[in-house]
N, C-alpha and C positions, 0 to 999 in steps of 0.2 A: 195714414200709416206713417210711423215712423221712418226715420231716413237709418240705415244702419251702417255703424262706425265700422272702424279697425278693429279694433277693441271687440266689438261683436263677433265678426267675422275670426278673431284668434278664440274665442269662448269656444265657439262652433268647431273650431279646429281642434284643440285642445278633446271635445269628445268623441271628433274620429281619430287623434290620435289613442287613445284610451279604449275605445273599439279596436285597433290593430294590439294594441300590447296587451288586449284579454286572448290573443290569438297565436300570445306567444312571439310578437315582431314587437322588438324593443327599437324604437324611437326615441332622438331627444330632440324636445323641442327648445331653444332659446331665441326668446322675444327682446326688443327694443320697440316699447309701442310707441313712444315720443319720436320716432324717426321711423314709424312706419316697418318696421324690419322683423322679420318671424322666421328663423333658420331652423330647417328640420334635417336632421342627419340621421342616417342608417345608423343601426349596432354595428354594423363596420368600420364605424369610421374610424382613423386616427388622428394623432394629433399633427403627422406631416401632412397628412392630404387637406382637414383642416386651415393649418398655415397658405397650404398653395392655392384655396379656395380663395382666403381672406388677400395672399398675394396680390389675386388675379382682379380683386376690387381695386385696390392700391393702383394696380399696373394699368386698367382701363383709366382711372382718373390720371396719371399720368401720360395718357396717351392722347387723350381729349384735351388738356387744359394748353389755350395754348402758350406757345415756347417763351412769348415775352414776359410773361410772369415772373415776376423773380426766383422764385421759389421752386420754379421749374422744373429746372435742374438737379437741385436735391433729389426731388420728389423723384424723377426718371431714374437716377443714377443709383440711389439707394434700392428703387424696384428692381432696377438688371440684376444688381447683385443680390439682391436674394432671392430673387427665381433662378439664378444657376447654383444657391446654395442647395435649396429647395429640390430642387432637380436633380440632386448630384449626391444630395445627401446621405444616402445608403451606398454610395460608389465613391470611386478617387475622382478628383477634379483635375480636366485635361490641361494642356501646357497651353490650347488655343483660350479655354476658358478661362484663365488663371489669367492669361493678357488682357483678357475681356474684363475682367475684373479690376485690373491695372489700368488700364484706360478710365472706368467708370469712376474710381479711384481719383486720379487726374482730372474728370470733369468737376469731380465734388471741390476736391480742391482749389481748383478754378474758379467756381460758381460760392464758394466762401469769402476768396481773393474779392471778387468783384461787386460782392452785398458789403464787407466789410468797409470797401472803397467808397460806395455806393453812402454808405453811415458816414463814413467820415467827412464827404462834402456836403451835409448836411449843416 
């Protein structure tokens, strides 16, 4: 017996997606089979819950990677800030989260200072 791929296994999905949307339940599926990834969203979805979805991929790899990376930094600090944009985005953003922002701000800028530094003793 054959061994069965990704690839198979999204064919298969693809016709119980197709079975729920003859039932009236719209589905969208978007696939990446070269990286293994098959994202099924509700007819609810939007595009902010969407972003906070894809955020929250971003935010685990920068939670795991660890700190001595160069690149680190970036990575952490541009995630903060856009999960309190993310977060905030149908409301005002408070004066604690606006420093929060400013700080992360300041680390970017730090962690540019110090790749920069980093290039030039090269």
């Amino acid at each position: 017996m054959s061994e069965k791929t990704f690839s198979d296994f999204y064919e298969s999905l693809l016709e119980l997606v197709k079975s729920y949307e003859e039932k009236n339940t719209m589905l969208k599926v978007e696939e990446n089979l070269e990286s293994n990834i098959i994202r099924i969203y509700g007819e609810k979805i939007n595009s902010i819950s969407r972003a906070k979805n894809g955020i929250d991929d971003v935010a685990e790899l920068a939670y795991t990677v660890a700190e001595h990376h160069p690149y680190w930094g970036l990575l952490y600090n541009c995630t903060q800030i856009a999960k309190i944009a993310l977060d905030k985005w149908d409301d005002n953003l408070s004066k604690d989260e606006l420093d929060e922002i400013d700080w992360s701000l300041d680390e970017l800028k730090n962690t540019c200072k110090k790749l920069k530094e980093d290039l030039s003793s090269q």
